[in-house]
N, C-alpha and C positions, 0 to 999 in steps of 0.2 A: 358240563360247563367247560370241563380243558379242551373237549374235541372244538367247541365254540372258538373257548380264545386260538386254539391253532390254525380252525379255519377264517379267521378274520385275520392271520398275520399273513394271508399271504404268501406263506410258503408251503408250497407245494408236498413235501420231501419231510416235514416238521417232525422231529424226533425219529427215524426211520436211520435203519445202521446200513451201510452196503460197501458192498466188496468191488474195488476197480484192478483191477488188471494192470501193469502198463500205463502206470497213474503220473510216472514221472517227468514226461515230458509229450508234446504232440496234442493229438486228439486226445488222448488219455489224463493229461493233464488238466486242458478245458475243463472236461468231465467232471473230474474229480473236484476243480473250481466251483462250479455250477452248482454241484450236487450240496456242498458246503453251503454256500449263499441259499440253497432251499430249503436250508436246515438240518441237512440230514449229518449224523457222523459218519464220515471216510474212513477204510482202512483201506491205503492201496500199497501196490506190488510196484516193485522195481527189480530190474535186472543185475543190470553193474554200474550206475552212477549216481551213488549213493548220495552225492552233494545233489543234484539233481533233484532225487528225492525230498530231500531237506527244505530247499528253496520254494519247491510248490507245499511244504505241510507250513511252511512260513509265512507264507499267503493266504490261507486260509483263514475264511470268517468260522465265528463258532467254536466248541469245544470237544473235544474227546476224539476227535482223528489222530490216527497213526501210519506208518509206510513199513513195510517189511520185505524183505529181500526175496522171491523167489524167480526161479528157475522154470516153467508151468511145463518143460519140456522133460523135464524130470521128475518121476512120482514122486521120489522120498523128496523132493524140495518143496510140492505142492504139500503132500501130507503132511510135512511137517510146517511147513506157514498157515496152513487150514487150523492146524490144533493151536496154533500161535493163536489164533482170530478169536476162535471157540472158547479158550481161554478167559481173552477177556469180552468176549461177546457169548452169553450164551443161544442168544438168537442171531438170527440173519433176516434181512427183510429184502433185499435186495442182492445182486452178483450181477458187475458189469465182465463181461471177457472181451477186454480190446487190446492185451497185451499178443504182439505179434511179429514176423520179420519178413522180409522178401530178399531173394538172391536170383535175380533175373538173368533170364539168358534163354536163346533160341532152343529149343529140342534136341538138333543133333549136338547142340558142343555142352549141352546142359550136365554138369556132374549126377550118377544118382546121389552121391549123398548132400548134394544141393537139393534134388529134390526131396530125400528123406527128411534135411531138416526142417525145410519147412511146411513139411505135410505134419512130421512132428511135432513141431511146434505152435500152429496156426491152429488145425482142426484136433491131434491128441491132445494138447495141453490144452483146448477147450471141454473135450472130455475128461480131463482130467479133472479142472478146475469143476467143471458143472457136476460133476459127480460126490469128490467130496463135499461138496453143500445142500446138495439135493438132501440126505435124510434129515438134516435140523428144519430144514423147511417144509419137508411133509410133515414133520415130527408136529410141528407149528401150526400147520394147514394155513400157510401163508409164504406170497414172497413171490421177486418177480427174476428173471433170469436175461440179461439182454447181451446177446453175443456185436459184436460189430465185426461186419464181414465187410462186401466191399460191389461194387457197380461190376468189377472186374467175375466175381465170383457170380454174374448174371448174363455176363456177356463173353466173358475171356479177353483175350488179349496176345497178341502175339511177344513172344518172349515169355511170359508170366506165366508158360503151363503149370509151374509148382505151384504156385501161389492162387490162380483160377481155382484149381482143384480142389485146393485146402478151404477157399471159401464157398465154394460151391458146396462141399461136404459139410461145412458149417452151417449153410441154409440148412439143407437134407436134416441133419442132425437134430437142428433143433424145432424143426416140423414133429420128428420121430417123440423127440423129449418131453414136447409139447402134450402129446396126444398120453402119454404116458402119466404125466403129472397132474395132469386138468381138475381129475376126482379130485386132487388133495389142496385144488387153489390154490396152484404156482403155477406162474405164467412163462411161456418162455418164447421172445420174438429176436427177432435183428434189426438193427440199423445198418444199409449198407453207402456209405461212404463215396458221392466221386471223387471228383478234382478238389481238396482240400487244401488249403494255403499249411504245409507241415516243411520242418528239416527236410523230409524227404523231396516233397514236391518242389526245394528251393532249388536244388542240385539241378534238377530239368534245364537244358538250352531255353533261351527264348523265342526257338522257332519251332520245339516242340509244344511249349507253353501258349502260344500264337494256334497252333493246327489245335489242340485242345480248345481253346477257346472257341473255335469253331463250329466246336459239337454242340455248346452249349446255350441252350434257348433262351436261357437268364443273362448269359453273357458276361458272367462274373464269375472267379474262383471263389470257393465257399471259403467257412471260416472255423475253425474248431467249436466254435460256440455255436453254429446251425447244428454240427452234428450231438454237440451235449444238449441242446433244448431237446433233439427227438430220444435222444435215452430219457433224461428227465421226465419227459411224457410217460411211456412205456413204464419205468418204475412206479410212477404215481398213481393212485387211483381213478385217476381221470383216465385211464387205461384198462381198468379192472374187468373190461368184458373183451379184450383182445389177446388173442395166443396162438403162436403161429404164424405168425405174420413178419414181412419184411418191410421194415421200412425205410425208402430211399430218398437220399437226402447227396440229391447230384444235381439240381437248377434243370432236372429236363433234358439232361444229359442219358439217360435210359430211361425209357416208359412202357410199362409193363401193362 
């Protein structure tokens, strides 16, 4: 009878706990929006703007979501926000990894520890994070894993060599994770991102934003909510026979 009343309400997401990333602002916020409105409890991550944080768990439909501070570039920050979760969750049904950064610049004048950080912090601290969750989820024999990488991480990009790489390895990665997991029914796919209306993409000239527009067959820049409907998919069981898989959500802008 409750599986009944939850599939008549229409939420997708109904009762289902998940872990976002990067919850606080951007793509990651939407997300985390989205996934509330489907029913599910939130717990997401922030970096350093902890008001930030605040204002999206204040928006939120529903109950029992919370935001906790880590680092994912740092083990002991992740280990220790993981046991924070564990704590008060002792399952997991879900883990979004969209927390992330870029420091662009051409090759020759590229710092390495520009590049470090963000190979660091983009594809490590997605191992990071997917790792500490992986055993309560085999443990479970359930639960889905969705990384959000990027168009750039399928194509490249001039300037972006850090950041191409880090998501390029994040595909790689979680094809690898995938195949690994599968016996125990956890899933693990990508949504990769193009031209998305974010802080980031607002900084752009408008003659970069013009030659961009260009490439795109839709003709329109996306919106944080086209990319949280394809995570939403992916978590939900209306996905329950796909892993491994990328899914691109750029108007046509890269077709595979």
């Amino acid at each position: 009878m409750l599986k009944r009343i939850l599939h008549m309400s229409g939420k997708s997401l109904q009762g289902k706990k998940i872990v976002v990333t990067g919850g606080s602002r951007g793509i990651g916020a939407a997300i985390v929006k989205l996934l509330a409105d489907e029913g599910a409890q939130v717990a997401f991550t922030y970096s350093s703007r902890e008001e930030a944080a605040q204002q999206v768990a204040h928006s939120l439909t529903g109950e029992g979501h919370f935001y906790i501070k880590m680092d994912i570039a740092n083990e002991e920050s992740v280990n220790s926000a993981v046991d924070h979760i564990l704590e008060k969750w002792s399952d997991i049904d879900g883990v979004v990894n969209n927390a992330g950064i870029t420091k662009d610049g051409l090759l020759l004048r590229m710092k390495s520890e520009d590049f470090d950080s963000v190979v660091n912090t983009n594809l490590r601290g997605t191992f990071l994070v997917t790792k500490a969750f992986t055993k309560p989820m085999m443990k479970a024999r359930k639960g889905s894993i969705v990384n959000i990488v990027s168009i750039i991480g399928e194509t490249g990009n001039a300037g972006q060599a850090n950041y191409a790489a880090s998501k390029a390895g994040t595909i790689a990665f979680s094809k690898s994770v995938a195949l690994e997991l599968g016996s125990r029914n956890v899933r693990v796919n990508n949504v990769a991102p193009g031209y998305i209306a974010t802080e980031m993409t607002d900084v752009l000239s408008e003659d970069v934003k013009s030659k961009m527009m260009e490439k795109i067959p839709l003709a329109k820049i996306g919106e944080g909510s086209d990319v949280a409907q394809a995570v939403r998919f992916l978590l939900s069981d209306e996905s329950k026979y796909i892993t491994g898989h990328t899914l691109d959500v750029n108007g046509g802008m890269h077709m595979n």
